[in-house]
VEXDREN-2710 file (C-alpha; in Angstrom, 1 decimal):
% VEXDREN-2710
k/r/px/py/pz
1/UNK/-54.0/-38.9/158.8
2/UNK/-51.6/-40.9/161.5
3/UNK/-47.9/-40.2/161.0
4/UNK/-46.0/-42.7/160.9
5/UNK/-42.1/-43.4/162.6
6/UNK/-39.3/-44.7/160.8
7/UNK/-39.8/-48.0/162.9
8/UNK/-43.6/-48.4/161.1
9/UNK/-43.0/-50.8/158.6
10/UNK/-40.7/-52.7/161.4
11/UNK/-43.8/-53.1/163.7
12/UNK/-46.1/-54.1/161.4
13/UNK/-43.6/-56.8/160.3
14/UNK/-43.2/-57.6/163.8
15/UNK/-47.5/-58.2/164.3
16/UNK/-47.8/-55.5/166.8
17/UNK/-51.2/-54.5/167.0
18/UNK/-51.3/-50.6/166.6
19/UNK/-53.0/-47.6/167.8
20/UNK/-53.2/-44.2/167.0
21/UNK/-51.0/-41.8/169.7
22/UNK/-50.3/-38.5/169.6
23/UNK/-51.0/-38.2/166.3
24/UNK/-49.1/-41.3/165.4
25/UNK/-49.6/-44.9/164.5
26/UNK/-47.7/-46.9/167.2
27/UNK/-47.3/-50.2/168.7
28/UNK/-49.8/-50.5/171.6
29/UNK/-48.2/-54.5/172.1
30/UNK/-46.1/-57.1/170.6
31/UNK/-46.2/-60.3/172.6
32/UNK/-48.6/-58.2/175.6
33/UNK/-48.3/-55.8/177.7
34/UNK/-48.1/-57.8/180.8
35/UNK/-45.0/-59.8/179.3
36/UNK/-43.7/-56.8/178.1
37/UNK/-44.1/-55.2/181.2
38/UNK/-42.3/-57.6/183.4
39/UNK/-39.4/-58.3/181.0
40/UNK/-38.5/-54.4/181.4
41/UNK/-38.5/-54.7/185.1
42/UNK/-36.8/-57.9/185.1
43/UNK/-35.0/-58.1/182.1
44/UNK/-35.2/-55.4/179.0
45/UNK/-37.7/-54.4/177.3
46/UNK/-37.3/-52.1/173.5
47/UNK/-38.9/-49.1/172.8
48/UNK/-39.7/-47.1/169.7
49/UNK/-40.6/-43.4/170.9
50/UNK/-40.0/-41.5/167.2
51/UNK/-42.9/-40.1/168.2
52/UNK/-41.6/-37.7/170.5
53/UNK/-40.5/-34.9/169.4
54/UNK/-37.0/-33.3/169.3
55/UNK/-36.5/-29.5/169.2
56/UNK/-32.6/-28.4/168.4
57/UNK/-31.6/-24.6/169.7
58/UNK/-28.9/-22.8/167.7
59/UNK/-27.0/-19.8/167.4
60/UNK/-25.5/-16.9/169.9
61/UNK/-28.3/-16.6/172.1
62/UNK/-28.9/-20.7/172.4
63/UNK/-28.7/-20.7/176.8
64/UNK/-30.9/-17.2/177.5
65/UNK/-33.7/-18.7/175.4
66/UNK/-33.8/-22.0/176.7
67/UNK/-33.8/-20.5/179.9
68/UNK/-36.6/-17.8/179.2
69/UNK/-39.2/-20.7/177.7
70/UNK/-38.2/-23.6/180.6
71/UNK/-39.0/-23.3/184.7
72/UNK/-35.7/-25.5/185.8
73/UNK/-32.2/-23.5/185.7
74/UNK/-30.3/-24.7/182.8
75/UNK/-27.1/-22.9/184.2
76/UNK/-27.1/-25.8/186.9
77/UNK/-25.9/-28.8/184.4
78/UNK/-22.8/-29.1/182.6
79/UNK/-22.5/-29.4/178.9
80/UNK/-23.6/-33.5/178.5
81/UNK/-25.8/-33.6/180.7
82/UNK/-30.1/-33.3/180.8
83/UNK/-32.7/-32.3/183.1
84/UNK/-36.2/-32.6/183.5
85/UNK/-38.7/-29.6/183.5
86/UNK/-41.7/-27.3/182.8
87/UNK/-42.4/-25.4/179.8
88/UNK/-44.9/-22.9/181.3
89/UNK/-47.7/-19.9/179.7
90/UNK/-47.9/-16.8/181.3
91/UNK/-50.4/-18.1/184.5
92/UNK/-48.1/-20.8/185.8
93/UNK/-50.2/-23.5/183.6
94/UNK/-47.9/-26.6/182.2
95/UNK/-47.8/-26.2/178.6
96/UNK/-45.8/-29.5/178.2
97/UNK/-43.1/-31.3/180.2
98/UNK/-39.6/-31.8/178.6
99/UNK/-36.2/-32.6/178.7
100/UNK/-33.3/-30.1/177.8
101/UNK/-30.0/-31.4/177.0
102/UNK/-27.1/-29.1/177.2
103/UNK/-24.7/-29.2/174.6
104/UNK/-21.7/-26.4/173.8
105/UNK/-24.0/-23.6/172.6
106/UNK/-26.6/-25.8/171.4
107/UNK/-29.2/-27.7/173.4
108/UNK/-31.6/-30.4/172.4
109/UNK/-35.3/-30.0/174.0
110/UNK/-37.7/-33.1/173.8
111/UNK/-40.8/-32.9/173.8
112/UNK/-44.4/-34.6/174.0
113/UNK/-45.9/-35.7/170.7
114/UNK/-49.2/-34.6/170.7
115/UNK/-47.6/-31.1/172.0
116/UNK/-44.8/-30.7/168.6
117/UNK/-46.7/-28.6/166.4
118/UNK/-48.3/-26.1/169.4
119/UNK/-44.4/-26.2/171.4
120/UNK/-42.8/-25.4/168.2
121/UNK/-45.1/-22.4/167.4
122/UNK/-44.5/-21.5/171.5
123/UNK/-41.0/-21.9/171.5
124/UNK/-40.4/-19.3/168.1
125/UNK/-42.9/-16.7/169.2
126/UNK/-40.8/-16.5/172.4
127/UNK/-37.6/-16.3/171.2
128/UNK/-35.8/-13.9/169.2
129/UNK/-33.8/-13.6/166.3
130/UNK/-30.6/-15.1/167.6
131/UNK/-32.1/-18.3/167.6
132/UNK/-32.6/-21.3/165.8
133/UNK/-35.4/-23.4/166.7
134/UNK/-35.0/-26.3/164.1
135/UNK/-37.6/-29.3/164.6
136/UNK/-35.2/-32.3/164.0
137/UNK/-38.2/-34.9/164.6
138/UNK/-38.7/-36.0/161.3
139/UNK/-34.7/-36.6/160.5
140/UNK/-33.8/-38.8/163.3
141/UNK/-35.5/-41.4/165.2
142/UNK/-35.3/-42.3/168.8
143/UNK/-35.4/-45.7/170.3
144/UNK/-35.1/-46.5/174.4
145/UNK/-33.4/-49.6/175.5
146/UNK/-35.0/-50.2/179.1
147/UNK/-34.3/-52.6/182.8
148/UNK/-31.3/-54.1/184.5
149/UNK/-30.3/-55.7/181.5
150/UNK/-30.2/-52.7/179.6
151/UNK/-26.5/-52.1/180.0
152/UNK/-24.9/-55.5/179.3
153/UNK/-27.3/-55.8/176.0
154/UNK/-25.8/-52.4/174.8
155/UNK/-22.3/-52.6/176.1
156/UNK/-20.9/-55.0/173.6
157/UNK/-22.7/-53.1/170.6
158/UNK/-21.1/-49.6/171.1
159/UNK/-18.1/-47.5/171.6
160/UNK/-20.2/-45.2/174.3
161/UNK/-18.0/-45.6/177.9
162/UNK/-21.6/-46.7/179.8
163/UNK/-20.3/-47.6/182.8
164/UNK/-19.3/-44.3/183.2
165/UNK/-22.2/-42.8/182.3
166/UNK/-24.5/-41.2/184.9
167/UNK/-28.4/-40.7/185.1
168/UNK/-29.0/-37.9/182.5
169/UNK/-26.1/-38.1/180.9
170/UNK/-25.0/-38.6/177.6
171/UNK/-22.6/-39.1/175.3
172/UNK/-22.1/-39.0/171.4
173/UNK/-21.2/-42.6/170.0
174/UNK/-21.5/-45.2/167.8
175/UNK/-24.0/-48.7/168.3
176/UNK/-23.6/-51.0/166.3
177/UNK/-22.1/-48.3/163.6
178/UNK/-25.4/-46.2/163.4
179/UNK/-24.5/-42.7/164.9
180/UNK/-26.1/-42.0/168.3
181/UNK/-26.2/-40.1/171.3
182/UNK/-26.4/-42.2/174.2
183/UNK/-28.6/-41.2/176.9
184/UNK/-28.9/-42.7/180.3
185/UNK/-32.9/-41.6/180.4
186/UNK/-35.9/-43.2/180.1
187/UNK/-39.6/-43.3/181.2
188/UNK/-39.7/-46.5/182.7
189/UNK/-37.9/-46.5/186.6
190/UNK/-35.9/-49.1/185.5
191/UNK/-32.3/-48.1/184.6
192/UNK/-31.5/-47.8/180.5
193/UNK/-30.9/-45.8/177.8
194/UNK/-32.7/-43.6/175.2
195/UNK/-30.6/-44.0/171.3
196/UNK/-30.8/-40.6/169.3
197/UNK/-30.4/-41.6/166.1
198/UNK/-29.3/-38.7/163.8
199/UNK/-30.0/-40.3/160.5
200/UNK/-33.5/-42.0/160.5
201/UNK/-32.8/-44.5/157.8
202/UNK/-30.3/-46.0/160.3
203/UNK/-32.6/-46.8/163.0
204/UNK/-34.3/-49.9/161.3
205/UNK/-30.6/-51.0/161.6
206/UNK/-30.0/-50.1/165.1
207/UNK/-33.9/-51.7/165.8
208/UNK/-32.5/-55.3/164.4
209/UNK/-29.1/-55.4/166.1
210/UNK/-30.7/-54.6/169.4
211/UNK/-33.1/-57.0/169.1
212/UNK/-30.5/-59.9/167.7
213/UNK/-27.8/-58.7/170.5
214/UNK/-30.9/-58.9/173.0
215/UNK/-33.2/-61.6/172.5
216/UNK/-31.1/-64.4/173.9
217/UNK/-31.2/-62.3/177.6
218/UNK/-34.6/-62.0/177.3
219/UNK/-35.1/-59.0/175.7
220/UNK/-38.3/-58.3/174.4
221/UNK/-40.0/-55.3/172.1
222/UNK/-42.5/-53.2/174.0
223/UNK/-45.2/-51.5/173.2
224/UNK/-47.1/-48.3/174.3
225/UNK/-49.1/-50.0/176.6
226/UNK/-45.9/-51.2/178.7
227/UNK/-44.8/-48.0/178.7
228/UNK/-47.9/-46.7/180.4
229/UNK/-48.0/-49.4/182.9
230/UNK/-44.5/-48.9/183.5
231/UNK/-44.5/-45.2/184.1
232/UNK/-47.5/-44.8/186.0
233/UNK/-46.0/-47.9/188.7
234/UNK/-42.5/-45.3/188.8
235/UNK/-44.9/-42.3/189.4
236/UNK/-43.9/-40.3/186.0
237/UNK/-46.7/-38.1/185.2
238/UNK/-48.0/-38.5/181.1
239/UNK/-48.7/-34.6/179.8
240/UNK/-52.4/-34.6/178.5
241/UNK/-54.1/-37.3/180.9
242/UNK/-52.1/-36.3/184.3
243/UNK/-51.7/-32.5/183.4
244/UNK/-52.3/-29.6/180.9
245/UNK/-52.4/-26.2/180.5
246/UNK/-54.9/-25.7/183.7
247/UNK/-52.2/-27.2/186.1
248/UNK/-49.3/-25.9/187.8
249/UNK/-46.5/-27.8/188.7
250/UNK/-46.5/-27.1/192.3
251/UNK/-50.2/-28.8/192.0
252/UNK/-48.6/-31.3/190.1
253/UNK/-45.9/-32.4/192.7
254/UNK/-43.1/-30.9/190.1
255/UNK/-42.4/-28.1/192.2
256/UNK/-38.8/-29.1/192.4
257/UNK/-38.5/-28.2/188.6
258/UNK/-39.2/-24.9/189.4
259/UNK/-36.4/-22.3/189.8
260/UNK/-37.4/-19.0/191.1
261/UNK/-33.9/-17.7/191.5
262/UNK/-32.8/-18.5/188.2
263/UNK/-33.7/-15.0/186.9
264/UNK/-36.8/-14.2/184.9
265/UNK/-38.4/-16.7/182.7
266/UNK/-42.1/-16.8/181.1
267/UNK/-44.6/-17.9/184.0
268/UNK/-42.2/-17.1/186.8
269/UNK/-44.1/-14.2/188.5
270/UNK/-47.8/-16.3/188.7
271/UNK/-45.6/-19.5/189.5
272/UNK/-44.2/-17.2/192.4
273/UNK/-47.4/-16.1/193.8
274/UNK/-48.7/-19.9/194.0
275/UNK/-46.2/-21.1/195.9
276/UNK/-46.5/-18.4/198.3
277/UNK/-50.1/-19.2/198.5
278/UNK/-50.0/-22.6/198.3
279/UNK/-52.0/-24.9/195.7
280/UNK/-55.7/-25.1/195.8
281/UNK/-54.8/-29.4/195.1
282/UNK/-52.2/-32.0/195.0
283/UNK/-51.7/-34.8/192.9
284/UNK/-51.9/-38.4/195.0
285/UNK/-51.3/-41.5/194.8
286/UNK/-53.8/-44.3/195.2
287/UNK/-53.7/-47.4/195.9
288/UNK/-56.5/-49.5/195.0
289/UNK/-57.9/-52.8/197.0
290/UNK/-58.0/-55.9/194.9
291/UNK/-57.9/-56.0/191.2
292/UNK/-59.8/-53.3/190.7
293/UNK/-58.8/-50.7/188.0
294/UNK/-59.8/-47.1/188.3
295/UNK/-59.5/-45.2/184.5
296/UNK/-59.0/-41.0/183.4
297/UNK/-62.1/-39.1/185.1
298/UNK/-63.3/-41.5/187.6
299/UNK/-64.5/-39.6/191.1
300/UNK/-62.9/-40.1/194.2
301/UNK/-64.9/-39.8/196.8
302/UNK/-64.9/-38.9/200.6
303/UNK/-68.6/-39.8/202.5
304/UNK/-70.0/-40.6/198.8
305/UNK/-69.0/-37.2/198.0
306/UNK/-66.7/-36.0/195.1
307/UNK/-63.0/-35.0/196.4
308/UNK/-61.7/-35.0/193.2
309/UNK/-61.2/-37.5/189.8
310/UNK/-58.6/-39.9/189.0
311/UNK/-55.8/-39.0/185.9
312/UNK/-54.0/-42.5/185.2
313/UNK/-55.2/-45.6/187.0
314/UNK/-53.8/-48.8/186.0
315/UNK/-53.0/-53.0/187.2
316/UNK/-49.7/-53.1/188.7
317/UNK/-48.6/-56.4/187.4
318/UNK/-45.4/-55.1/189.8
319/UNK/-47.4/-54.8/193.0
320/UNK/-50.5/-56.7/192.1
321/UNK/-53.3/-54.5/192.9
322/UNK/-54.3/-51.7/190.8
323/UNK/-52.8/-48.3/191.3
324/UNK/-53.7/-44.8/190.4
325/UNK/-53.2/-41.2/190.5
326/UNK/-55.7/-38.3/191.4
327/UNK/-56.0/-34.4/192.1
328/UNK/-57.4/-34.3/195.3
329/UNK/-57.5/-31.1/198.6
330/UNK/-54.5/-30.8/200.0
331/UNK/-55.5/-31.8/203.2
332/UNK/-56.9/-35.7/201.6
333/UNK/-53.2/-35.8/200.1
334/UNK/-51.4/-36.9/203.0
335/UNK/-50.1/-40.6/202.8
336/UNK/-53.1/-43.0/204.8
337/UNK/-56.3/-41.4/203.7
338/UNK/-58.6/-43.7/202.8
339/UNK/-61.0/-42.6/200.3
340/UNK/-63.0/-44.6/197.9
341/UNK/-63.0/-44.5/193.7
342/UNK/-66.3/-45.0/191.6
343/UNK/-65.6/-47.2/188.9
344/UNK/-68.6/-47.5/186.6
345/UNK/-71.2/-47.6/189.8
346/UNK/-68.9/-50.0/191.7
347/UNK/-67.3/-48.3/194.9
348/UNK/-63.4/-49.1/195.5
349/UNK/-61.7/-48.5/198.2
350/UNK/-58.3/-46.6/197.8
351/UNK/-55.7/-45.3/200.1
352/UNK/-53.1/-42.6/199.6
353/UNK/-49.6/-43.8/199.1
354/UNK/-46.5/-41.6/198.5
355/UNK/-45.2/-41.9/195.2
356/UNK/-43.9/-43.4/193.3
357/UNK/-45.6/-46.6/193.6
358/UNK/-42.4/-48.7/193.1
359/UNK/-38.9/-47.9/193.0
360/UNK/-36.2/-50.1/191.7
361/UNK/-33.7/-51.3/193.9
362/UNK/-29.7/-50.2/193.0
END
C-alpha cells in the first residue's frame, strides 16, 4: 500500500490528480504540468516532496561516518551549509544521490524515496556504534518553494535573513510561525528554497500560508510532473531512470562529486581505478528535432545501429523541442554529434548538446 505525506489530504482537496512514486501517493498535476511548469520558471511554482527521505546522524562519531558512506569531502563545507554527492557500494556503482547538510556534530542526509528503506539499512551496516542513524522522514515534512519569485513570496512570511542566504545554505527559522530550516536548494534550476518542517502537523499550515502569501504573484502548486520537466531542462539526473547501482558517477558526468583525496571511504579504491581508466560511457545530452519526445529505453542510434538508450526524454516547454538524456561511447558524447532516436518505429534525429539544457539567467 502507497504511503501517504502529510500534504495527502491537502492535494486531494486541491483536485490534483495523483500517482503512485516511490512508494508514495503524490500529485502528478494541479492545474498541468505545462502551466505549472512555466509559472516556476517565470514566476513560482510549490512543491510537496515529503516523500523524500531525511536521514539525521548523531553522536561522537557523526563527521567520520558521513564521510566513510558519501564520495564528496564533507570537511570542505562549514557547519550551515550542504552539498551534493554519491553514496557509493564497494564497485564504484551509485547507490543513491543525496544531499548532506552539515550541522555542529550532527548532519542531515536526504535522500531518494524509493531508496529510504535499502539507504537506511546501508547507512547502519556501515557505521558503528557511535552513531545514530535516526530516519526523521515520517516526523517532518518537506515542502520546496521554487523561481525568481521564490524569495519575495517567502520574505515577508519568515524571520530567516534570505537575502543573505547563499546557494546550499541554510538557516534555522521560523515561516509563518511553523519551525523550519531554510534551505536555499532545490531541483528545479530556478532559484528557491526547500522548508524542513520539523513537526509534520505544521506543514498543512505552512502549505496554506504559502499558497495565500503566493497566489496573488502568480504562484501556483506543482506537481510531480513539473518537477520532472523541470529537472531534466536544468540537466539534474533522477536516481532510478538516469542511474543505479550499475553506474558510476564519472559515467554519470558526477565526477566532480568525487573526492579521492578525502581519505578512504566505501567505493573509493574501484572509483580510483575508473578514473584512471577512463569510463566505458558518458551520459549526453540530446536534443531532439521538432516535437518529438523520446521516453526511458528508447535506442539511439548511429548508421541504424544501437549506440546506446535514452534515460529521461521529455518536451521542453522552455526551449520548445523535446530534449533528452542518453548513455552513449565516449567518443559520440562530444557536443555536435548527430545521431538519431527510435521512438516507437519512427526515427528522430538528435544532436548532442552540453548540459544542462537551460540555465537560468542571474
Amino acid at each position: 500500500m502507497a504511503r501517504h505525506t502529510p500534504l495527502y489530504e491537502r492535494h486531494r482537496a486541491m483536485g490534483a490528480r495523483m500517482v503512485e512514486f516511490g512508494g508514495f501517493d503524490m500529485p502528478l498535476q494541479y492545474s498541468g504540468i505545462r502551466e505549472e511548469h512555466l509559472a516556476v520558471r517565470q514566476r513560482a511554482g510549490l512543491f510537496d516532496i515529503s516523500h523524500m527521505g531525511r536521514v539525521r546522524f548523531g553522536g561522537d562519531h557523526t563527521g567520520a561516518a558521513v564521510q566513510r558512506l558519501v564520495t564528496n569531502d564533507l570537511e570542505r563545507i562549514e557547519p550551515g551549509r550542504a552539498m551534493y554527492s554519491m553514496m557509493c557500494n564497494d564497485q564504484g556503482g551509485i547507490i543513491d544521490d543525496v544531499v548532506v547538510y552539515r550541522g555542529l556534530g550532527t548532519a542531515l542526509v536526504v535522500i531518494n524515496a524509493a531508496c529510504r528503506d535499502k539507504d537506511v539499512a546501508w547507512m547502519r551496516d556501515h557505521t558503528d556504534g557511535g552513531t545514530v542513524v535516526d530516519d526523521i522522514s515520517d516526523q517532518t515534512a518537506l515542502l520546496a518553494l521554487q523561481g525568481p519569485g521564490a524569495e519575495r513570496i517567502l520574505g515577508p512570511l519568515t524571520d530567516a535573513d534570505l537575502e543573505k542566504l547563499r546557494p546550499f545554505s541554510t538557516v534555522d527559522g521560523t515561516v509563518a510561525g511553523v519551525d523550519v530550516a531554510v534551505s536555499r536548494t532545490g531541483y528545479t534550476g530556478e532559484d528557491g528554497f526547500e522548508l524542513y518542517v520539523w513537526t509534520a502537523s505544521q506543514s498543512e499550515r505552512l502549505w496554506d500560508a504559502l499558497l495565500e502569501a503566493g497566489t496573488p504573484a502568480g504562484l501556483l502548486p506543482a506537481g510531480l510532473g513539473a518537477r520532472d520537466t523541470l529537472r531534466l531542462e536544468a540537466g539534474l539526473r533522477l536516481y532510478g531512470q538516469d542511474m543505479d547501482e550499475e553506474t558510476d558517477p564519472f559515467s554519470a558526468g558526477l565526477g566532480w562529486t568525487v573526492k579521492l583525496d578525502k581519505g578512504d571511504f566505501i567505493g573509493a579504491g574501484a572509483l580510483r581505478d575508473i578514473k584512471k581508466r577512463g569510463p566505458e560511457r558518458r551520459f549526453a545530452g540530446l536534443g531532439l528535432e521538432g516535437r518529438a519526445i523520446a521516453r526511458h529505453g528508447h535506442r539511439v542510434c548511429v548508421d541504424g545501429r544501437q549506440a546506446g538508450a535514452v534515460t529521461s526524454g521529455t518536451y521542453s516547454f522552455t526551449l520548445g523541442h523535446g530534449i533528452a538524456t542518453a548513455y552513449v561511447s565516449p567518443e559520440l558524447a562530444e557536443p555536435g554529434t548527430r545521431l538519431t532516436v527510435d521512438i516507437r518505429g519512427t526515427t528522430a534525429a538528435a544532436e548532442v548538446v552540453p548540459l544542462p539544457f537551460y540555465r537560468r539567467s542571474t
